[in-house]
C-alpha positions, 0 to 999 in steps of 0.5 A, spaced: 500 500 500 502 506 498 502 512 504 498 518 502 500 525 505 497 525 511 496 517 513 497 515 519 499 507 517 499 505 524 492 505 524 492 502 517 496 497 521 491 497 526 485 497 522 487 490 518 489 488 524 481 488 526 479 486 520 483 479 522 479 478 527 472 479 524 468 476 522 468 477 514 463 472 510 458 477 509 463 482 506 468 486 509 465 495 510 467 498 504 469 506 504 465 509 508 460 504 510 466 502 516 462 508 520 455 506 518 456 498 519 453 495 525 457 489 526 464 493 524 462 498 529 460 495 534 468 490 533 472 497 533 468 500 538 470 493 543 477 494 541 479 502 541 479 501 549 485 496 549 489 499 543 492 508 542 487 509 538 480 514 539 474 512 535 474 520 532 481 519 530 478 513 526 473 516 523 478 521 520 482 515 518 475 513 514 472 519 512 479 521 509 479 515 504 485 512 508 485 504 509 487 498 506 485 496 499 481 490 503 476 497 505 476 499 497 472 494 492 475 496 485 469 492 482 463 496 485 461 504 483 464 510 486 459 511 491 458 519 494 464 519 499 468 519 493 464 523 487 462 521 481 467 517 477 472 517 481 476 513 486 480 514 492 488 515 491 491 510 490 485 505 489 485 506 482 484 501 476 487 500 470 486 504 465 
C-alpha cells in the first residue's frame, strides 16, 4: 500500500489488524460504510479501549479515504464519499 500525505499507517496497521479478527463472510465495510456498519462498529468500538487509538481519530482515518485496499472494492461504483467517477488515491484501476 502506498502512504498518502497525511496517513497515519499505524492505524492502517491497526485497522487490518481488526479486520483479522472479524468476522468477514458477509463482506468486509467498504469506504465509508466502516462508520455506518453495525457489526464493524460495534468490533472497533470493543477494541479502541485496549489499543492508542480514539474512535474520532478513526473516523478521520475513514472519512479521509485512508485504509487498506481490503476497505476499497475496485469492482463496485464510486459511491458519494468519493464523487462521481472517481476513486480514492491510490485505489485506482487500470486504465
Amino acid at each position: 500500500m502506498a502512504e498518502r500525505e497525511g496517513e497515519d499507517l499505524n492505524l492502517t496497521d491497526y485497522e487490518n489488524f481488526l479486520l483479522a479478527r472479524f468476522d468477514s463472510r458477509d463482506g468486509v465495510p467498504q469506504g465509508l460504510e466502516r462508520l455506518t456498519n453495525e457489526r464493524w462498529v460495534a468490533h472497533v468500538q470493543a477494541d479502541l479501549p485496549k489499543s492508542d487509538f480514539t474512535w474520532e481519530e478513526y473516523e478521520f482515518h475513514c472519512k479521509s479515504g485512508f485504509g487498506d485496499e481490503w476497505f476499497f472494492d475496485q469492482d463496485r461504483p464510486p459511491g458519494e464519499e468519493w464523487g462521481e467517477g472517481e476513486r480514492p488515491p491510490g485505489k485506482t484501476g487500470p486504465t
